[in-house]
C-alpha positions in Angstrom: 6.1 -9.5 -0.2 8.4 -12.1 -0.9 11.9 -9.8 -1.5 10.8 -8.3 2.3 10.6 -11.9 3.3 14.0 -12.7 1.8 15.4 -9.5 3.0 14.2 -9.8 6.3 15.9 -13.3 6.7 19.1 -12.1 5.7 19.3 -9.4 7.9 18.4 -11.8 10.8 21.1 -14.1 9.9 23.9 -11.0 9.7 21.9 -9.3 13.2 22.8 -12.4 14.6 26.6 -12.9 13.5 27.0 -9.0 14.5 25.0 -10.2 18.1 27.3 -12.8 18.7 30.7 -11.0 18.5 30.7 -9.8 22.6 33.0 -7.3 20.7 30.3 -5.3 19.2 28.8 -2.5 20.6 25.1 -3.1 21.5 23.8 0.2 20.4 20.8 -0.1 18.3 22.3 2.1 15.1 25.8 0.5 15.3 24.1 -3.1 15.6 22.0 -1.7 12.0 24.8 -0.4 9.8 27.0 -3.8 10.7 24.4 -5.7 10.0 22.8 -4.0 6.8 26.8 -3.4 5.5 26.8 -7.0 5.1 23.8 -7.4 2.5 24.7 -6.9 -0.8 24.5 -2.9 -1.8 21.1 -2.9 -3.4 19.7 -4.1 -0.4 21.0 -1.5 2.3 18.3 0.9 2.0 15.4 -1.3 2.2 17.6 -3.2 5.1 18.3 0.1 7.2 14.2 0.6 6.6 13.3 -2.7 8.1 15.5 -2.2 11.1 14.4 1.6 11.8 10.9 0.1 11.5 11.6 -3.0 13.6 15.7 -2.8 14.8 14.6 -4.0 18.6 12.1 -6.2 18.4 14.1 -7.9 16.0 17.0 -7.8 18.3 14.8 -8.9 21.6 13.6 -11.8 19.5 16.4 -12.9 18.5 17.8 -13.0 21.6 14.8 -14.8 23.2 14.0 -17.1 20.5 16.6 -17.2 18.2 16.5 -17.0 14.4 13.7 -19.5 13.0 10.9 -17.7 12.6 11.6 -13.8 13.2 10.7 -12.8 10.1 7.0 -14.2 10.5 6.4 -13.4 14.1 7.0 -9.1 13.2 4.7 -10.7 10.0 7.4 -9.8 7.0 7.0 -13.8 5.9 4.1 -15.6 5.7 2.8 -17.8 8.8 -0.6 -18.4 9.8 0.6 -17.4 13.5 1.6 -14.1 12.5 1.0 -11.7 15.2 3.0 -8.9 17.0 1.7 -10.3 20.7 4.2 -11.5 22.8 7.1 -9.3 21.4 8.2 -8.5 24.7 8.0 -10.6 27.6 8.6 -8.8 31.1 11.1 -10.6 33.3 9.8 -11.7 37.0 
């Protein structure tokens, strides 16, 4: 759906302002209510949903890949290489 699409990138955008303050506690639930407090109010709900759903993968992708193209790899936008494989990596 397109509004999950357009959520989805937002909350990427404000998971990674909230990821970048070395300030900010890294616990999962803290990371969520910073980052779904900075979406405008009708979104919280259906923000705090995505993240429950996806809150670390989201995070771990982020941090590996960086923003471009979150949103399709967990599949919420549209890609023809929309998968969930290699979500996590293991470290050698």
């Amino acid at each position: 759906e397109i509004l999950d699409c357009a959520v989805c990138e937002t909350v990427v955008m404000a998971l990674k302002k909230v990821l970048a303050n070395d300030k900010v506690d890294r616990n999962i639930v803290h990371v969520v209510e910073k980052a779904c407090s900075a979406l405008p109010a009708k979104y919280y709900n259906r923000c705090h949903t995505m993240l429950e759903v996806y809150g670390e993968s989201v995070i771990h992708l982020i941090e590996t890949f960086g923003t471009k193209g979150v949103c399709q790899k967990i599949g919420l936008c549209s890609s023809s290489d929309a998968a969930f494989v290699h979500m996590y990596r293991g470290r050698h």
